[in-house]
C-alpha positions as CSV (number, residue, x, y, z in Angstrom):
1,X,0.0,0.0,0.0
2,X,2.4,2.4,0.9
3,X,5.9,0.7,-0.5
4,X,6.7,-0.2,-3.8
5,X,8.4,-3.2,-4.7
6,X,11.7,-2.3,-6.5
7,X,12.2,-3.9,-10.1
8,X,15.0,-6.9,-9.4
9,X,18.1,-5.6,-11.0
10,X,20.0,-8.4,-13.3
11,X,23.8,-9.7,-12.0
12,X,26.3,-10.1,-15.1
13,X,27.5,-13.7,-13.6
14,X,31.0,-13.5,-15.6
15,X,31.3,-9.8,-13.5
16,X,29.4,-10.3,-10.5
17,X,29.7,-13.7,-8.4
18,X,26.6,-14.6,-5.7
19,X,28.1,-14.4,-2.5
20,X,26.1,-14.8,1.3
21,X,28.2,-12.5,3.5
22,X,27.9,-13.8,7.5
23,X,28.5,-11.8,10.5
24,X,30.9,-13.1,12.8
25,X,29.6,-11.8,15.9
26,X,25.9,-11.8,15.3
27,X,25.4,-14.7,12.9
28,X,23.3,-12.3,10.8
29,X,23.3,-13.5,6.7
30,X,22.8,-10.9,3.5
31,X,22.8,-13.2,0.2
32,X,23.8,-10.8,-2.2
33,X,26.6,-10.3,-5.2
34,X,30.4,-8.9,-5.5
35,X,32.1,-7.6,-8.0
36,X,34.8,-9.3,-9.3
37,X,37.0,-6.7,-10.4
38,X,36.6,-4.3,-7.2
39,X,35.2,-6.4,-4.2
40,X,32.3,-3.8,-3.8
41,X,29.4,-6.5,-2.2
42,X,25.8,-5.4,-3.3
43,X,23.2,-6.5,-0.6
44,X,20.1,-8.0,-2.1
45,X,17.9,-9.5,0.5
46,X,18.2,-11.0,4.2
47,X,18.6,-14.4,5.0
48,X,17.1,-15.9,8.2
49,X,16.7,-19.4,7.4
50,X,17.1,-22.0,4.4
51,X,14.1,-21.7,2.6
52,X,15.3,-18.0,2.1
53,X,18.3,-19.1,1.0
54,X,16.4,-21.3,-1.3
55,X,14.1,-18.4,-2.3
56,X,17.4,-16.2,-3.2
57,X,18.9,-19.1,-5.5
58,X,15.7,-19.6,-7.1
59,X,15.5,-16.0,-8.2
60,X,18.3,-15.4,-9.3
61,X,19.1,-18.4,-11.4
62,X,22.0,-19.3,-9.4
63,X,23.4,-22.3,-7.7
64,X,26.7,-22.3,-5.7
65,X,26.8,-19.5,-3.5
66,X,30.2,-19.1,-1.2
67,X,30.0,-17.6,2.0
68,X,32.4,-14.3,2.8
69,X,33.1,-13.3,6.3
């Protein structure tokens, strides 16, 4: 009602790579993509439990998704 959902922007896989960056300290997980040439990570949604996970690989087309610290 009051939001609008955001169009889902399209990753270039040979310059982007899917990456699910954890928190050390808090556990917290953002699945999201990094650029290859600069490192920069690009948050795209949260994930609090598998089936988001699942729901993130599903979107995206993608299937092997490293974890960064």
């Amino acid at each position: 009602m009051f939001f609008k959902r955001k169009p889902q922007k399209q990753y270039d896989l040979t310059l982007w790579r899917p990456v699910l960056r954890c928190s050390i300290c808090t556990g917290e997980q953002a699945a999201g993509f990094q650029e290859l040439a600069t490192g920069r990570f690009e948050e795209v949604m949260l994930i609090r439990n598998e089936a988001d996970l699942r729901q993130f690989e599903k979107t995206y087309g993608v299937d092997n998704v490293t974890k960064i610290y």
